[in-house]
C-alpha positions in Angstrom: 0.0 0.0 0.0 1.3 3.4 -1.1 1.4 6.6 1.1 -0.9 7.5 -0.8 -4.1 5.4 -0.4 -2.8 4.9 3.5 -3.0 8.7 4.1 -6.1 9.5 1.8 -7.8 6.1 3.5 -7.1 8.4 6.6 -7.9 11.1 5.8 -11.3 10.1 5.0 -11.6 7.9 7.7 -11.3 11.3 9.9 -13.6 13.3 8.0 -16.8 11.1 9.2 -15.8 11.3 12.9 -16.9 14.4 14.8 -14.6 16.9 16.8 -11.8 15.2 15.0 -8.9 17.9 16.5 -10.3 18.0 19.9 -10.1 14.2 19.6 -6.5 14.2 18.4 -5.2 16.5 20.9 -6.2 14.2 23.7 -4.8 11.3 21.7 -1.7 12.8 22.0 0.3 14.9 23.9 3.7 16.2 23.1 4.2 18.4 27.0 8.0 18.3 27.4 9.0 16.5 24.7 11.6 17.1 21.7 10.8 16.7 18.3 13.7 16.6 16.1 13.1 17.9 12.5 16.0 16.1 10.4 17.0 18.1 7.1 19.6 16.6 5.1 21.2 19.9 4.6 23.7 22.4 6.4 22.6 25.4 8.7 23.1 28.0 5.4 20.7 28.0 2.0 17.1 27.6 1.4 15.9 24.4 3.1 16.9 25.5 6.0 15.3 28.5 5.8 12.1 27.0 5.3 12.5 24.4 8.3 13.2 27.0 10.7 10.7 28.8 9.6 7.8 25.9 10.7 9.3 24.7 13.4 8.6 27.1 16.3 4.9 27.6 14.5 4.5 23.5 14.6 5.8 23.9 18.3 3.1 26.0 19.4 0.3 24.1 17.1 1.4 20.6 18.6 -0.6 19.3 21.6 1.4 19.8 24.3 3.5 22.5 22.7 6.9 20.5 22.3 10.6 21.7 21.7 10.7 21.3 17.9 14.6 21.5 16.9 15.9 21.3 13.3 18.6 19.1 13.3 21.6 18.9 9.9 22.2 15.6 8.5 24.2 17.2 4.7 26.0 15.1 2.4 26.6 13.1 -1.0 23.4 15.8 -2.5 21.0 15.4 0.7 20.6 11.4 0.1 22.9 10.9 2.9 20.7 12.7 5.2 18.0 10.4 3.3 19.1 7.3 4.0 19.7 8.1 7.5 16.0 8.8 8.1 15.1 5.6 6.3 17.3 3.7 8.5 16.3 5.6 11.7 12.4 6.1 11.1 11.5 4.6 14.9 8.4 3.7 16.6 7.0 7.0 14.6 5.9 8.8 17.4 5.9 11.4 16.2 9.5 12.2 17.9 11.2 12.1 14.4 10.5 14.4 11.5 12.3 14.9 8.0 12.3 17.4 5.7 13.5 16.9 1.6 14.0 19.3 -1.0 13.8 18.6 -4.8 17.9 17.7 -4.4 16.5 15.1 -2.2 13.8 14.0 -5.1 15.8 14.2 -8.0 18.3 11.3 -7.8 15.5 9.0 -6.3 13.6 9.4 -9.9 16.2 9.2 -11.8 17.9 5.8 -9.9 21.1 7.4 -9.0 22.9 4.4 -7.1 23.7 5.9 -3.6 19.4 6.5 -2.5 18.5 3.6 -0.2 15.8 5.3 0.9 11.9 4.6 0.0 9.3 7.4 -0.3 6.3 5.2 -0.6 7.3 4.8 3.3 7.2 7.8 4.3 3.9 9.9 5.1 3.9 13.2 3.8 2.2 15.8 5.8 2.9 19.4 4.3 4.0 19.8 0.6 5.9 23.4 0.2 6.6 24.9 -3.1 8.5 27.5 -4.9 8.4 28.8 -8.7 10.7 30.4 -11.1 10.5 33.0 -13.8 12.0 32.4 -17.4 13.4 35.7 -19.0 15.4 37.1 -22.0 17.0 40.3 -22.8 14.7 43.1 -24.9 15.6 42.6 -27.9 15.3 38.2 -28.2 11.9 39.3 -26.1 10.4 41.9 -29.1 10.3 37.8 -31.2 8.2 37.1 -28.0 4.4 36.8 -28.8 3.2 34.0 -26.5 5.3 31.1 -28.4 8.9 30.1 -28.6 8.1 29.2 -32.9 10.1 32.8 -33.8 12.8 32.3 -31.5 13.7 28.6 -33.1 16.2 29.8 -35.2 18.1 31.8 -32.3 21.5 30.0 -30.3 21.3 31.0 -27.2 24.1 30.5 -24.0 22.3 30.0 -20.5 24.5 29.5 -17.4 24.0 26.3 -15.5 25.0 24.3 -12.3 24.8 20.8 -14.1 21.9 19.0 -16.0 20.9 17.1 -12.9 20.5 19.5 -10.2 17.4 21.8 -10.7 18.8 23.1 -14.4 17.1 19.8 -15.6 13.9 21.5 -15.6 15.1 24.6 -17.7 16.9 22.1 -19.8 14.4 19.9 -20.9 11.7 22.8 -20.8 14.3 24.3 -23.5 14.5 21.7 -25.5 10.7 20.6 -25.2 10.2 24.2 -27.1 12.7 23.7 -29.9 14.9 26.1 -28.6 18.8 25.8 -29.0 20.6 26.7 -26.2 24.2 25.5 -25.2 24.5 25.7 -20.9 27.5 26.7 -19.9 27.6 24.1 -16.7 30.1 25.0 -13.9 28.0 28.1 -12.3 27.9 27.7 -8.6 24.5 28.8 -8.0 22.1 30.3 -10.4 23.5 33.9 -9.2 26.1 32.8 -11.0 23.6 32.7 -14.2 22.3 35.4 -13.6 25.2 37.8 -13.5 26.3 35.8 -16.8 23.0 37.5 -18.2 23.7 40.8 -16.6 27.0 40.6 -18.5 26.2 39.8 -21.8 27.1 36.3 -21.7 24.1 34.6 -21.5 20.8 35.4 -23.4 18.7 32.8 -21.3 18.1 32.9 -17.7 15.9 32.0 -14.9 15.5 32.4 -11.2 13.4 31.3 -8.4 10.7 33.5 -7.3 12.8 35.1 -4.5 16.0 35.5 -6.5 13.7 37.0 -9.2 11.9 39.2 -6.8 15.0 40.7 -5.2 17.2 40.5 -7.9 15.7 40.7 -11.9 12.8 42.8 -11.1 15.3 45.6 -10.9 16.5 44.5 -14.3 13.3 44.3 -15.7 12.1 48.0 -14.2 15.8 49.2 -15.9 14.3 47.6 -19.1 17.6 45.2 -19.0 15.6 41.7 -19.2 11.6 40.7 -20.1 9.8 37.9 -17.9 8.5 35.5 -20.2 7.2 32.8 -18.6 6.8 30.9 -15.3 7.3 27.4 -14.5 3.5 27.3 -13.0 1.8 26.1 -9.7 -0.2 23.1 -8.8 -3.8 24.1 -7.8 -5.3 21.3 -5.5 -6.3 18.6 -7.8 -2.2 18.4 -9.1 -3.2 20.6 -11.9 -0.1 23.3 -13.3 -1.7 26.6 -13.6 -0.4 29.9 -12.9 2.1 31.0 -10.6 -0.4 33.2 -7.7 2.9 35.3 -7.6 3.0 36.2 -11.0 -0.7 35.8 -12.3 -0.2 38.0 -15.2 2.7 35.6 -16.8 2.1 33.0 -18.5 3.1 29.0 -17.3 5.2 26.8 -19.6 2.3 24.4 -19.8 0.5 27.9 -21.8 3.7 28.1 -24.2 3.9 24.8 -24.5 0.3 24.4 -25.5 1.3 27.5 -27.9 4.9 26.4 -29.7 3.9 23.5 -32.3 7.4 22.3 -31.7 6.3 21.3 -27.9 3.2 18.9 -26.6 1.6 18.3 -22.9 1.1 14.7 -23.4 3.3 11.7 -24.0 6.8 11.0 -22.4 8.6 13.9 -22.9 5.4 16.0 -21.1 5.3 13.7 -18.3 9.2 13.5 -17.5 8.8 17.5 -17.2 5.9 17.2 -15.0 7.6 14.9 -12.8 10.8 17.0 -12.5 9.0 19.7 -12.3 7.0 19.1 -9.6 9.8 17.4 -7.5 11.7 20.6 -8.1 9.5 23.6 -7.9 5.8 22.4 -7.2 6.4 20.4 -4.2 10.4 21.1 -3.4 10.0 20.8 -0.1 8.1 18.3 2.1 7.2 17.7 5.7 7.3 13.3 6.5 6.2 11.6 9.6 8.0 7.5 9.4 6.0 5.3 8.0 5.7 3.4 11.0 3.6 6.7 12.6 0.1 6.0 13.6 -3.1 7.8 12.2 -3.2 9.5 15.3 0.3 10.9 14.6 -0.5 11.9 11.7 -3.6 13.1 12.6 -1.8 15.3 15.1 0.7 17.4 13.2 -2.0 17.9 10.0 -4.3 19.1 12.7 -1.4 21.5 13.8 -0.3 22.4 10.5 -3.6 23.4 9.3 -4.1 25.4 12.5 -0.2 27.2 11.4 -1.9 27.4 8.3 -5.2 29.4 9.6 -3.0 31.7 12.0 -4.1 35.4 10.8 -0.5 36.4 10.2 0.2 33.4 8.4 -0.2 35.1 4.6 2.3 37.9 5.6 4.4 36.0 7.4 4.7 33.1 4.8 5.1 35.9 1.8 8.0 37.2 3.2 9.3 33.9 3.9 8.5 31.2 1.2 6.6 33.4 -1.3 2.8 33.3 -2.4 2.5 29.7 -2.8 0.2 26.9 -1.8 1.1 25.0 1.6 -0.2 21.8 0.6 -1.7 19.2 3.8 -3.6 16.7 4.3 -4.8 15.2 1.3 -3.2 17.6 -1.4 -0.1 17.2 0.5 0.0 13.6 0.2 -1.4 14.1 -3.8 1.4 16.3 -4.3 4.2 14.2 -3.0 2.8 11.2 -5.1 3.4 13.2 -8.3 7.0 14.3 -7.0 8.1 10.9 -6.5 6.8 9.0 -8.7 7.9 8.3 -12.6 6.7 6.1 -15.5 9.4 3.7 -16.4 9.2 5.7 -20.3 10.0 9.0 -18.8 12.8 7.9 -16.6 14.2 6.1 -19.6 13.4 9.4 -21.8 14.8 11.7 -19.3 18.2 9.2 -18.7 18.5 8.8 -22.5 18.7 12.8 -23.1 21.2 13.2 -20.4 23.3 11.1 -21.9 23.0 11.7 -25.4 23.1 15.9 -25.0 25.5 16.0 -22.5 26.9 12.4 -21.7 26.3 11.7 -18.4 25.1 8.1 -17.2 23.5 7.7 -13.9 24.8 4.5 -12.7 
């Protein structure tokens, strides 16, 4: 059974019975306990950002209102803090949590030899995502008009940290659209792309929403660079739609459905769901063991929806993690499916481009 139909089984199961959260908060009680929130990462970037971020706001939403302390597990890409969780799940008492990040996803879909752990094990109770605006200087933007079919012809140069970290999404997204572009891998963070762009030496870019926000709208406003396009949102049925930070742009599902070189069904469409999702949609996910009873589980959704309805919580989470959905209960757990999961013909699709475009075998 997956995560999936145990959490939605659940979750429905909890629906029928009345006073469900005054029942779960007697079930359990977390007074003077420690709850460690494991992320395979170090003390400095993103993910732990975002963990430190819920954990004094799951601290005072738990029962009990228990010490919630993030705790760094980095290494080998995040899968060594992976497997360590798999290894040291517990009784799932709710003592142990562990917190991914599309790192964490990406080799597990695409087989990469050092993941021993399992997600269909783990029980997913928030799903946090991200997004990412596509832009090109004024002049390849004025060809812009809602396709990628007059830009076909163009070569362009875009600044990368490798084709399998996060720049697989760009990558294939490119070359879904027909476009030619050559990455120039070695950048050490897409800062690094973007000041390639700044400087002339890339005619391609993208950031994330807050490196975009903080760093290209200036651009933009100095008439430098043109958004284009945005890698999209989930709404809560797994659909891509619009990114509710930039509603006014169009997704790459829209350009897709636009450029006659590039289709939203078949292999290719659903490798760039996948990796899409894993990387931007749902980058970043809350687990509970898979050893944690409903109760458990019961317990930190219940907590999470209640950080979730805190007055404060849009501002707070804006400045934070941006304007995107916090996914739990059942979209959390829909989410996560659709991260880390991968039909056998797109993970042979997506395995076969690497190595053919830029000869890299996972193995």
């Amino acid at each position: 059974m997956t995560f999936f139909e145990k959490a939605t089984g659940a979750a429905c199961a909890f629906g029928l019975v009345a006073g469900f959260s005054a029942s779960v908060a007697m079930a359990q009680d977390y007074s003077g306990q420690t709850i460690e929130y494991v992320i395979p990462f170090s003390e400095s970037g993103g993910s732990a950002k975002w963990a430190n971020f819920y954990a004094p706001l799951m601290s005072e939403a738990l029962p009990g209102n228990p010490t919630v302390v993030v705790r760094y597990r980095p290494g080998a890409g995040s899968t060594e803090g992976a497997n360590w969780f798999e290894a040291n799940q517990g009784s799932g008492d709710g003592l142990l949590i562990f917190g991914d990040s599309g790192s964490t996803k990406f080799p597990y879909l695409l087989g990469d030899p050092r993941v021993r752990y399992e997600y269909n094990g783990w029980q997913p109770v928030l799903a946090s995502g991200t997004g990412g605006v596509v832009y090109l200087p004024p002049d390849l933007a004025e060809r812009f008009d809602g396709d990628m079919d007059g830009l076909s012809e163009e070569f362009f140069l875009y600044g990368s940290q490798g084709a399998t970290t996060l720049d697989l999404v760009p990558l294939l997204a490119f070359k879904m659209l027909g476009l030619q572009v050559d990455p120039v891998f070695g950048v050490e963070g897409r800062g690094d792309g973007r000041l390639m762009f700044e400087r002339g030496e890339a005619n391609i870019d993208y950031q994330t929403t807050s490196a975009y926000l903080a760093n290209v709208v200036p651009l933009v406003e100095q008439g430098l660079a043109v958004p284009v396009f945005t890698w999209g949102s989930l709404d809560e049925d797994g659909n891509i739609v619009r990114d509710p930070t930039f509603p006014d742009l169009p997704s790459f599902k829209e350009i897709c459905e636009a450029t006659a070189a590039c289709e939203t069904e078949g292999t290719a469409w659903d490798a760039y769901k996948a990796f899409f999702i894993a990387g931007f949609a749902n980058q970043k996910t809350i687990y509970l063991p898979g050893s944690a009873s409903a109760d458990v589980v019961a317990a930190f959704t219940t907590a999470l929806n209640a950080v979730k309805a805190r007055p404060d919580f849009a501002e707070i989470s804006a400045k934070e993690l941006g304007v995107y959905p916090q996914q739990t209960g059942k979209s959390a757990v829909i989410a996560t499916e659709q991260a880390t999961s991968i039909s056998a013909d797109a993970k042979s699709f997506v395995l076969n481009w690497l190595k053919e475009d830029y000869g890299i075998t996972i193995e």
